[in-house]
C-alpha positions as CSV (number, residue, x, y, z in Angstrom):
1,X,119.5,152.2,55.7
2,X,117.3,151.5,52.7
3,X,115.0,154.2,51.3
4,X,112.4,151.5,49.9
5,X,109.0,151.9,52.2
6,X,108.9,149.8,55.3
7,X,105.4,148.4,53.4
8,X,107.4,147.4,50.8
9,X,110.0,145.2,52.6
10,X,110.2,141.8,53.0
11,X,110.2,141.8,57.0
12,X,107.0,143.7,56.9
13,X,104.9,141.9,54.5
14,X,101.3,141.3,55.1
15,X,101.3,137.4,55.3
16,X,103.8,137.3,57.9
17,X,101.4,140.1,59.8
18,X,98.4,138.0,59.3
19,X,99.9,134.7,60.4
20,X,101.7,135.9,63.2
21,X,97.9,137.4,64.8
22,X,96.2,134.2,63.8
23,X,98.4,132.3,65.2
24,X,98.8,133.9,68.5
25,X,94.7,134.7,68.5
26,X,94.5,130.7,68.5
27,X,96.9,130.3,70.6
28,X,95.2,132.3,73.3
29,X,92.3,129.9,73.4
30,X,94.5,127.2,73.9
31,X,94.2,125.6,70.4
32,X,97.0,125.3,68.3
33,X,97.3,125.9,64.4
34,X,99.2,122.7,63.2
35,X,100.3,123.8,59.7
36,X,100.9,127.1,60.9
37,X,104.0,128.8,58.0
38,X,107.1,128.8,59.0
39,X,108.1,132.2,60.1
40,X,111.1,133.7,57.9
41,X,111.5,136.8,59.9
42,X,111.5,137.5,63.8
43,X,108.5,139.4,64.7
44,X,109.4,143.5,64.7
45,X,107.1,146.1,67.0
46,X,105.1,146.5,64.7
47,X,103.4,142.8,64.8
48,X,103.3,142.8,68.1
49,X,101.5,146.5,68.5
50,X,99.1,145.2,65.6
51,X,98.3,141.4,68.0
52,X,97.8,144.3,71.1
53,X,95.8,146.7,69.2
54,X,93.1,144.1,67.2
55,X,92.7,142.2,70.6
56,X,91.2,145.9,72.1
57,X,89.4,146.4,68.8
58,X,87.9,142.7,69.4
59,X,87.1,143.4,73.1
60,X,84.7,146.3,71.3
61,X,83.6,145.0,68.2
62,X,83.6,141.4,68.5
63,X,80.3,140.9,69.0
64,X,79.2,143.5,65.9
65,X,81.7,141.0,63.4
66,X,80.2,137.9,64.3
67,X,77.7,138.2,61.8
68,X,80.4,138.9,59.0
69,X,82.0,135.8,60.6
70,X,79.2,133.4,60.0
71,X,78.2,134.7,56.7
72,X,81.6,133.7,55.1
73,X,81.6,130.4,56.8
74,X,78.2,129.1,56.3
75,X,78.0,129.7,52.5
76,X,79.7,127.4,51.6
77,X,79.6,123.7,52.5
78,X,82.3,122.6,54.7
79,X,83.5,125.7,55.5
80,X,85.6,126.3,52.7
81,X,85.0,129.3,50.2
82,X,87.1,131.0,47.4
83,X,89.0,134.4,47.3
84,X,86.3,135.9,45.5
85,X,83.9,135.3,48.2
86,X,85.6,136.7,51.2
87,X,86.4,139.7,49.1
88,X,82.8,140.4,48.5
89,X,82.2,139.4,52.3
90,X,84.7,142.2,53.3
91,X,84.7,144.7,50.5
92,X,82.9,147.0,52.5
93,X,84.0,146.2,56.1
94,X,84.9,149.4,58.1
95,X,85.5,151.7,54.8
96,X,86.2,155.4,55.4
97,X,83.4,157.7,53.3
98,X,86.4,160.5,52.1
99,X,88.5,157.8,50.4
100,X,88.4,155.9,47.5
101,X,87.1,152.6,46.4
102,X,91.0,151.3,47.6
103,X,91.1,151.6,51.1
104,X,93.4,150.8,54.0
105,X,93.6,152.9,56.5
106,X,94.7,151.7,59.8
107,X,91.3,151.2,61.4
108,X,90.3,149.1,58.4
109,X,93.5,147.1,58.1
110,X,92.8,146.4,62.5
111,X,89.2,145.4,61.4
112,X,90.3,143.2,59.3
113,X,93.2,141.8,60.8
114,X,90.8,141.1,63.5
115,X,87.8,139.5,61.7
116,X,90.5,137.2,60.2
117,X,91.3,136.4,63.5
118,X,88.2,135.4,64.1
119,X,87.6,133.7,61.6
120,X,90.7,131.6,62.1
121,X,89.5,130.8,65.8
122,X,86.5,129.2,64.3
123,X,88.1,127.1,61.8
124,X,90.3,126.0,64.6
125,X,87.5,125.0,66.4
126,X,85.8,123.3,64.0
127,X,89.4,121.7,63.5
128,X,89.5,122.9,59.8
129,X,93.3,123.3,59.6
130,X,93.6,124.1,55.9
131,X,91.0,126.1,55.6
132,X,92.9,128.1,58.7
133,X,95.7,128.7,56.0
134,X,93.1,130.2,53.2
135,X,92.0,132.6,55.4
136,X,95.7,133.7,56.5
137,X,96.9,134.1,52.4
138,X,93.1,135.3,51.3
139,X,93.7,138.3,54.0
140,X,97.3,138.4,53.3
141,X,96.5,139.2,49.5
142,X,93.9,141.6,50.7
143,X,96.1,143.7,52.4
144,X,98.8,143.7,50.4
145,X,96.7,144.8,47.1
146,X,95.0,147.5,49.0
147,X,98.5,148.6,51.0
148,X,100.4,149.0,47.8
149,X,97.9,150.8,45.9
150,X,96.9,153.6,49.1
151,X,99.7,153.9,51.5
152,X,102.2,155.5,48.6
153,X,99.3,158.3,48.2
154,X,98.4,158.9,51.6
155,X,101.5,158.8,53.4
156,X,100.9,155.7,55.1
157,X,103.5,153.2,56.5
158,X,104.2,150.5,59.5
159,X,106.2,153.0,61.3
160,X,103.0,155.5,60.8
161,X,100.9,152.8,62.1
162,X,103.1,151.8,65.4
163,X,102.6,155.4,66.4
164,X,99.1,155.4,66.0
165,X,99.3,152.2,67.7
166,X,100.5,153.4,70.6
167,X,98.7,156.3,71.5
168,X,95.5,153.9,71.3
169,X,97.1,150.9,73.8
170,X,97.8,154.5,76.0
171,X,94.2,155.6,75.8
172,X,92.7,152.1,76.4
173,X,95.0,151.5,79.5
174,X,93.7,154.6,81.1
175,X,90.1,153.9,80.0
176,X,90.4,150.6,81.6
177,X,92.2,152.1,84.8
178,X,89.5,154.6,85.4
179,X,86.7,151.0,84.8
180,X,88.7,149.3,87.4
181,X,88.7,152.2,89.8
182,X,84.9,153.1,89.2
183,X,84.5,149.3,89.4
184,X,85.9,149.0,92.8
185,X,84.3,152.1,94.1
186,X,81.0,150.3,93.5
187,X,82.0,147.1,95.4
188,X,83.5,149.6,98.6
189,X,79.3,151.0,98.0
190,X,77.8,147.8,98.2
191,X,79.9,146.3,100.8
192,X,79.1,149.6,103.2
193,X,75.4,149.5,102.5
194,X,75.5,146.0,103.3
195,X,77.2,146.6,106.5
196,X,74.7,149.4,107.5
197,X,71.9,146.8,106.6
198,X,73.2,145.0,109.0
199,X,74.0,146.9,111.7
200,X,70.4,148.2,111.1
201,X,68.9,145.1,111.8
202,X,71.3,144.4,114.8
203,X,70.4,147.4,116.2
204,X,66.5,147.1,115.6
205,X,66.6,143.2,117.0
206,X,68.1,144.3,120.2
207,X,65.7,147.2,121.2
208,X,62.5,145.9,119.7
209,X,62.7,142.0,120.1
């Protein structure tokens, strides 16, 4: 087995991450990216804890990235726009204050992964196929400057990130059991009430009519 960084192998490289969610994100809306790459590796654990993990980051954030959303798109006539700009649209997007001005951490790298997903869903909308593939390599190159320069110094890694991965899909699942439970408790509530209301009004139409 290779000692090389699992960041720094081929499998594992960031455009093959970023297509891979933008292409399943529009997928799940039933559109389909038509000049979608290629894939040149199968996708490993890690893409598919990164799809699972940005899709319950977009269930809580989406509506906060919106506006990040529409200020890439709509400077620009015809929704295209240059490298430069989304870097100066996401430079700051989810950035820890105890790092350094080169940041991915795994939040950030799940913020943006996401937001590029959005982004992407737009465009797909809008049926703007090319511009569909700028934002895949613009957030691929992202990544990948910002993962090769931190991860080495923090310790970082895809493996690191599966973990971490993980034990969020685990927290979220009981979070949304304990929802579904509280949920259902307040139907059980309303439906007694409403049955009492009724029997109520039985009872008070038979002995006072």
């Amino acid at each position: 087995m290779s000692d090389q960084p699992d960041f720094l192998r081929d499998e594992y490289s960031p455009q093959g991450f970023v297509t891979d969610y933008i292409d399943r994100r529009i997928q799940a809306e039933g559109l389909t990216w038509w000049q979608r790459p290629d894939r040149a590796y199968d996708p490993e654990e890690a893409h598919h804890m990164l799809y699972d993990v940005c899709r319950i980051f977009e269930h809580k954030n989406g509506k906060s990235l919106q506006p990040v959303v529409q200020t890439l798109l709509s400077e620009d006539c015809g929704m295209r726009f240059t490298f430069n700009r989304y870097a100066e649209v996401v430079d700051c997007l989810h950035k820890n204050q105890d790092e350094g001005h080169v940041q991915m951490p795994y939040g950030r790298l799940v913020a943006l992964v996401t937001y590029a997903g959005l982004v992407a869903l737009e465009l797909a909308q809008a049926d703007s196929q090319t511009t569909i593939a700028d934002i895949a390599l613009y957030t691929a190159r992202y990544l990948e400057k910002c993962i090769k320069l931190q991860w080495p110094e923090t310790g970082r890694s895809w493996e690191g990130f599966v973990k971490m991965a993980r034990n969020i899909k685990r927290v979220n699942a009981v979070r949304e059991e304990k929802e579904r439970r509280v949920a259902q408790r307040r139907k059980l509530m309303v439906g007694v009430a409403i049955a009492a209301m009724i029997s109520i009004g039985v009872f008070a139409f038979r002995h006072y009519r």
